[in-house]
N, C-alpha and C positions, 0 to 999 in steps of 0.2 A: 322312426329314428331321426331325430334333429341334428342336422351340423349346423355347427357352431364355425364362424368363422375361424383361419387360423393366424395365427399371430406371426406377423414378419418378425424375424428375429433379430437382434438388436446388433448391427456393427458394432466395431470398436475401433481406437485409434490409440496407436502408443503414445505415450509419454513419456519418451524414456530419459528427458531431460530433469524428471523428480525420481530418478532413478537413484543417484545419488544422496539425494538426500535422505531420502526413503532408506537408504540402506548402511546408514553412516553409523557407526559406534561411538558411546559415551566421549570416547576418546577425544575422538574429529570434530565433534561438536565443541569442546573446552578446546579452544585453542589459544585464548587467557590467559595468566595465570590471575588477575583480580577479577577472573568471572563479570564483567563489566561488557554492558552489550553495546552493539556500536551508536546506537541511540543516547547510552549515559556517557559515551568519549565524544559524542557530538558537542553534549549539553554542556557538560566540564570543559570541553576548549573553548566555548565560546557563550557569550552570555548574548550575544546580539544575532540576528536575524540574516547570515547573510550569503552570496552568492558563493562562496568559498565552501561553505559546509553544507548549501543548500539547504538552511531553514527557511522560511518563508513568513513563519509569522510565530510570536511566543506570546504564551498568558504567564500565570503567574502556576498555575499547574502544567499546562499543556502546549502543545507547540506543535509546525506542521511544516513537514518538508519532503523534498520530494523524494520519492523511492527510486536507489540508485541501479536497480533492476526493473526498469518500469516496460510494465504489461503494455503500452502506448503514451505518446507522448500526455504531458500535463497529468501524471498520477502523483496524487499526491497522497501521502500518510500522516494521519494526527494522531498522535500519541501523548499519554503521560512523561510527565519529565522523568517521576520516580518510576523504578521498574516494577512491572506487576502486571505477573500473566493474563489475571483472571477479571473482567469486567463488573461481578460481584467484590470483586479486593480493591477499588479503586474507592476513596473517600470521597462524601456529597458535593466536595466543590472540585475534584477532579472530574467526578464524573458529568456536572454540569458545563464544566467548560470545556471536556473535551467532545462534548455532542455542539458548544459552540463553535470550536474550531472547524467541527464538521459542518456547518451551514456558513462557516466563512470560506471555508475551500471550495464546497459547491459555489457557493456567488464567485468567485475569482475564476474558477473552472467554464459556468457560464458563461462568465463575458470575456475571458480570454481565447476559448475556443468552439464556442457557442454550437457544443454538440445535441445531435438528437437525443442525448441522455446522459444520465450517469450511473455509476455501479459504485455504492457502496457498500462495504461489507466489514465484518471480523472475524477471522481467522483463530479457535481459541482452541489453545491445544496444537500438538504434531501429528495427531489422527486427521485434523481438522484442515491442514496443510496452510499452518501458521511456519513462517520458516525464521524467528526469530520467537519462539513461544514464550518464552519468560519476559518479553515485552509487547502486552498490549498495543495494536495501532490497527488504526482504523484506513482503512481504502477507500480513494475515493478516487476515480477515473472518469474521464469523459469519453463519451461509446457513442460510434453512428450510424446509422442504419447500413446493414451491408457489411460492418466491420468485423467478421467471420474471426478472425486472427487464427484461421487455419493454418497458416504457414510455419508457428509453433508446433502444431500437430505432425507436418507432413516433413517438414525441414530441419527440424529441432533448432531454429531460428526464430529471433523478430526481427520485423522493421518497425525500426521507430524514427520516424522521419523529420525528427529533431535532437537538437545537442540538449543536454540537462543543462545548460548553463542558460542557452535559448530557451527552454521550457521555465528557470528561475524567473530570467526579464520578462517575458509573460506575462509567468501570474501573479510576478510582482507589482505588474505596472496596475492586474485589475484586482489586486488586492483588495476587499472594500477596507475603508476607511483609508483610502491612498497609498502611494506606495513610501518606502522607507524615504 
């Protein structure tokens, strides 16, 4: 008879800080009444790029700014201007420029905080733990070795050891193509 080694069994850690969201009804979510997500109130009050609303940079589809719940300083989000969940629902020149937006926040992200990496990702769907799902955007954060962000896990806390407005002058300054 052979044994097989046995499998240590897998911890867990709560997260009971998506507790709420996880468990919100139709209701809590429309808190609207022009169903208009904070993304399309960002774009409509303002047509420019700036520290006030925390945009960072706009195309002519897409635009990028920074997430006002950010995982670590210098996260930034590029999104479509128009709303639309779904990465397949986005037209050839949205979707080209919002993958450009994406290698211009990485270069800005680079040389503003010259981490050992970055996390891009998307979020599609509320299974998916998109917490604005009817609007597309893309994540992009700088990560550095060591940077566990356990303290979320154990503390239902972050630290983020800059202001969003210090994180705008930033990554404005390494904007490429200069800053505003």
């Amino acid at each position: 008879m052979s044994s097989s080694p046995r499998r240590k069994a897998l911890g867990q850690i709560w997260a009971g800080w998506r507790k709420e969201y996880v468990a919100r009804t139709p209701d809590a979510v429309e808190t609207n009444n022009d169903r208009s997500t904070v993304f399309e109130k960002i774009f409509t009050s303002s047509s420019e790029p700036s520290k006030d609303n925390y945009v960072l940079w706009q195309g002519s589809y897409c635009a990028a700014v920074l997430n006002l719940y950010p995982y670590v300083s210098g996260h930034v989000l590029v999104l479509p201007k128009r709303k639309v969940g779904d990465l397949v629902n986005l037209e050839n020149e949205e979707y080209i420029e919002l993958w450009e937006g994406v290698r211009l926040a990485t270069q800005a992200i680079q040389s503003a905080y010259k981490p050992d990496g970055i996390n891009i990702g998307i979020n599609i769907g509320e299974a998916a733990g998109a917490s604005i799902p009817e609007h597309l955007h893309v994540h992009c954060l700088p990560r550095w070795k060591g940077d566990t962000t356990f303290l979320t896990s154990v503390a239902e806390a972050r630290m983020i050891p800059e202001t969003l407005s210090s994180s705008w002058d930033r990554l404005q300054a390494n904007w490429p193509h200069g800053p505003l």
